[in-house]
N, C-alpha and C positions, 0 to 999 in steps of 0.2 A: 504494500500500500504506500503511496506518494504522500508525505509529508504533507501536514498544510501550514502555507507562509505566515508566520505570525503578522500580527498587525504590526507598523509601524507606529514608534511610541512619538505623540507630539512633541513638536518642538516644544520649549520651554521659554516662558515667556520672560522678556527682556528685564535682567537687571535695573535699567533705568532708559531713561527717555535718549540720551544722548549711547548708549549700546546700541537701542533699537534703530535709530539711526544710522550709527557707522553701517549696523548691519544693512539693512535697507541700500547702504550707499553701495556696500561690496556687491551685494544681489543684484542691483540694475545696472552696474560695472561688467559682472559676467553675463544675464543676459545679452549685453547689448553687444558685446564681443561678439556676440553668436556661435559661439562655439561650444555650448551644452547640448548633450544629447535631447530628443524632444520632451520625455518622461522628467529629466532633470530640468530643463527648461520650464516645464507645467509648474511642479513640486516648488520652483522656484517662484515663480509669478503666485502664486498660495500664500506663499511664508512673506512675501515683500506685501500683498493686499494684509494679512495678518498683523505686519510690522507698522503696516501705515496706520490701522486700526488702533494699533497701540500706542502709536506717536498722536494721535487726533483726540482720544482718550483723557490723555495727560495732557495737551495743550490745554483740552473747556475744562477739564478739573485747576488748574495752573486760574486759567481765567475766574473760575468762578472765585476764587480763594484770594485775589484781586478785586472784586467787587465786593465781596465780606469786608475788605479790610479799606476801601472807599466808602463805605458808607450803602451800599448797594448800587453807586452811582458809578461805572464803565468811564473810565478817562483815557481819553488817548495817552497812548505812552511817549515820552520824550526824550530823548537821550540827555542825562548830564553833559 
């Protein structure tokens, strides 16, 4: 009898907002090379929508923690 393929265990989600980033950066780095097999190319295009998920995440939470500490009032930001 043939074996059956275990499941693939999920990635593991980003340390922090600036990992999930790097990561993100290297993943549309090797896509765009084009030189992933198609199945790893898929798998990849997954984990970068995943990663942007988790960067989009943390940005409106980042915001909202900003507007708690404005008063509830949204201010544009200004660099020193």
């Amino acid at each position: 009898m043939p074996k059956a393929a275990a499941a693939p265990t999920p990635p593991a989600e980003p340390a922090s907002y600036e990992a999930a980033l790097q990561e993100l950066e290297d993943l549309v780095g090797r896509i765009e090379a084009g030189q992933l097999p198609l199945e790893q190319m898929l798998t990849s295009y997954q984990r970068g929508a995943q990663l942007l998920q988790f960067c989009r995440a943390r940005l409106d939470a980042v915001q909202q923690q900003i507007k708690l500490l404005d008063e509830g009032v949204l201010k544009p930001w200004t660099p020193q």
